[in-house]
C-alpha positions in Angstrom: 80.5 -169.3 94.2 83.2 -166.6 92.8 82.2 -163.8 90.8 82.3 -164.4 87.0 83.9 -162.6 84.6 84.5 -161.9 80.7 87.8 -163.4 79.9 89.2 -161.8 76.5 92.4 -163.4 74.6 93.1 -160.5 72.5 96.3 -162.2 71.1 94.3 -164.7 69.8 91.2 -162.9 68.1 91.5 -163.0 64.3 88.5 -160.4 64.1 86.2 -163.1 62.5 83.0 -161.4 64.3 81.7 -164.6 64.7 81.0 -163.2 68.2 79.3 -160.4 67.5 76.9 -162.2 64.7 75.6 -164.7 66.9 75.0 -161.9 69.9 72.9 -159.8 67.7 71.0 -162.8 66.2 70.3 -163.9 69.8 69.0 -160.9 71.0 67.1 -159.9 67.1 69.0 -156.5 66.7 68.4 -154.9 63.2 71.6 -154.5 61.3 73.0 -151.0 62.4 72.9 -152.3 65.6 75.7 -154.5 67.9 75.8 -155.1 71.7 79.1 -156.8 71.2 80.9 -155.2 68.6 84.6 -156.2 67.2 87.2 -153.7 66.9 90.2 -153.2 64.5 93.6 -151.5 65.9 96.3 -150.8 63.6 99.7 -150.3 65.0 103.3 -150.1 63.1 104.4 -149.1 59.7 105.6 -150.7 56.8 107.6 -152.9 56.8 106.4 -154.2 60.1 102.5 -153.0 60.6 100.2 -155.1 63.1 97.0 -155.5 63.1 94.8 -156.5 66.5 91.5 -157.3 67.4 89.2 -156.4 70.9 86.4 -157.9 71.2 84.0 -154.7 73.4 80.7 -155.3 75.2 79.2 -154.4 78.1 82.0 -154.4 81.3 79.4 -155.3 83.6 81.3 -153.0 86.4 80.7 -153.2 90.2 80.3 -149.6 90.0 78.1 -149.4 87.1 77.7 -145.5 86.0 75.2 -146.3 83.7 72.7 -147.2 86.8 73.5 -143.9 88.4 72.8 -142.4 85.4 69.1 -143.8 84.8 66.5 -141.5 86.4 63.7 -144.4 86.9 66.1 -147.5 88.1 65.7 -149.1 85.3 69.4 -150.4 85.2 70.5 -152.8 87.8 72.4 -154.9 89.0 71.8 -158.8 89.2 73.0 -161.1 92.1 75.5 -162.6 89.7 77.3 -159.7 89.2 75.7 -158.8 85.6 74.3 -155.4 85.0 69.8 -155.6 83.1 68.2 -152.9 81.6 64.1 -153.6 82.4 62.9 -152.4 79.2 59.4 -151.4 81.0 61.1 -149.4 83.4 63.3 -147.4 80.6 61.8 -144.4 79.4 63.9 -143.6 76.4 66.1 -140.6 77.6 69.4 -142.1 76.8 70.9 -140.8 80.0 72.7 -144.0 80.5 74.5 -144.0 76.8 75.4 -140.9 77.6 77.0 -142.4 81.0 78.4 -145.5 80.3 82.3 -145.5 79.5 82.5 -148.2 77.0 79.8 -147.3 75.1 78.1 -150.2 75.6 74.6 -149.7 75.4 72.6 -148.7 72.3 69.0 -147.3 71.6 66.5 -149.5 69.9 64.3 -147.7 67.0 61.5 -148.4 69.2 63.4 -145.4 71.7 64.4 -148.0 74.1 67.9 -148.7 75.7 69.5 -152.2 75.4 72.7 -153.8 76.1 75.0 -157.5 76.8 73.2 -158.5 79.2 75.9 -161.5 79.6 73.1 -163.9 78.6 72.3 -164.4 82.1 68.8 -166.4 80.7 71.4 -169.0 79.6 73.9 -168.5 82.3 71.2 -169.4 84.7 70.9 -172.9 82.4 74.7 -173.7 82.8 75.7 -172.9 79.6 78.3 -170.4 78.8 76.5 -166.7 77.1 76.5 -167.1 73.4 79.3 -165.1 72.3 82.1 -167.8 74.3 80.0 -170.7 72.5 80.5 -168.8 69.3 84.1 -167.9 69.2 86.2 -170.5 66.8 89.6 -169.1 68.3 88.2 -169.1 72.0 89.0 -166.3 72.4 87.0 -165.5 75.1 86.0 -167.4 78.3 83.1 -166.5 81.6 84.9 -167.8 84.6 85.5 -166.8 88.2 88.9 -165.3 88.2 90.6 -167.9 89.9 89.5 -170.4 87.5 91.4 -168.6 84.8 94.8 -169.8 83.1 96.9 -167.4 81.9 100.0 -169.3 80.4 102.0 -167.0 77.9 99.5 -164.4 78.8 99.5 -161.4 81.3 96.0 -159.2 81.8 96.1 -156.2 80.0 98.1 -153.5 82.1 96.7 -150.2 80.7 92.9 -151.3 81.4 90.5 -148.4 81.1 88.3 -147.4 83.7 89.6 -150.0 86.2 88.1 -147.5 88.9 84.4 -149.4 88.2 86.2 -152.8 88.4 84.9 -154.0 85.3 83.6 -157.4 85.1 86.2 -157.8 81.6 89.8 -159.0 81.8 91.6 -158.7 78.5 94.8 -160.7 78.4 97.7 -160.2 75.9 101.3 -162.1 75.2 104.4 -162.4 77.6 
């Protein structure tokens, strides 16, 4: 089986953060707290300003810098391809926010470090991680890469960090 990866329309995201609400209910985060987050981008003046959307969790990166950062192994990677944090393992230090280039992982008020773990629980059951099941607009899709249709849509060229191959494709207009 391919890998799988986070698919993200950004030309279709209306910023609803339906995405984002049902992540942190799933995973029972307190309210100043997102794994998946929604971000705004303005662009343009009057009379022609533009307003976008990018949906931002965890890239899930072959090269993950967050593990290399974690001094007891708690970070790992899974055989899918998704990137756990064993919260009895994680000692609190933050080493890995510190680390990790999309600032994707957050502290718990209990000191310990949590992130997207691309719902691999209910990947594992055939169902697609809560945030795609969420999404009105479908906006965002976990397929293998060759699965993926990109009609009127090219992948994003100026991708950060593409040097950890993250696990995240975001696709904009022709």
């Amino acid at each position: 089986m391919s890998k799988r990866m986070f698919i993200i329309d950004i030309a279709l995201c209306t910023g609803c953060g339906a995405c984002s609400i049902a992540c942190k209910d799933r995973a029972g985060l307190p309210d100043e707290l997102d794994l998946l987050r929604v971000e705004a981008h303005e662009e343009g003046a009057y009379p022609n300003p533009a307003l976008h959307y990018r949906v931002v969790h965890c890239f899930h990166c072959a090269e993950p810098t967050c593990a290399d950062a974690c001094p007891t192994g708690a970070i790992s990677k899974t055989e899918d391809g998704l990137i756990a944090i064993d919260a009895e393992e994680c000692i609190g230090c933050g080493e890995c926010v510190k680390a990790c280039p999309f600032n994707a992982i957050v502290m718990l008020p209990d000191g310990i470090a949590v992130k997207c773990d691309g719902c691999a629980d209910e990947v594992a059951r055939g169902w697609e991680p809560t945030c795609v099941r969420a999404c009105p607009m479908r906006v965002l899709k976990y397929e293998p890469i060759e699965d993926a249709k990109f009609e009127n849509r090219i992948p994003e060229p100026d991708a950060e960090n593409r040097e950890l191959e993250p696990a995240v494709l975001y696709l904009l207009r022709k």
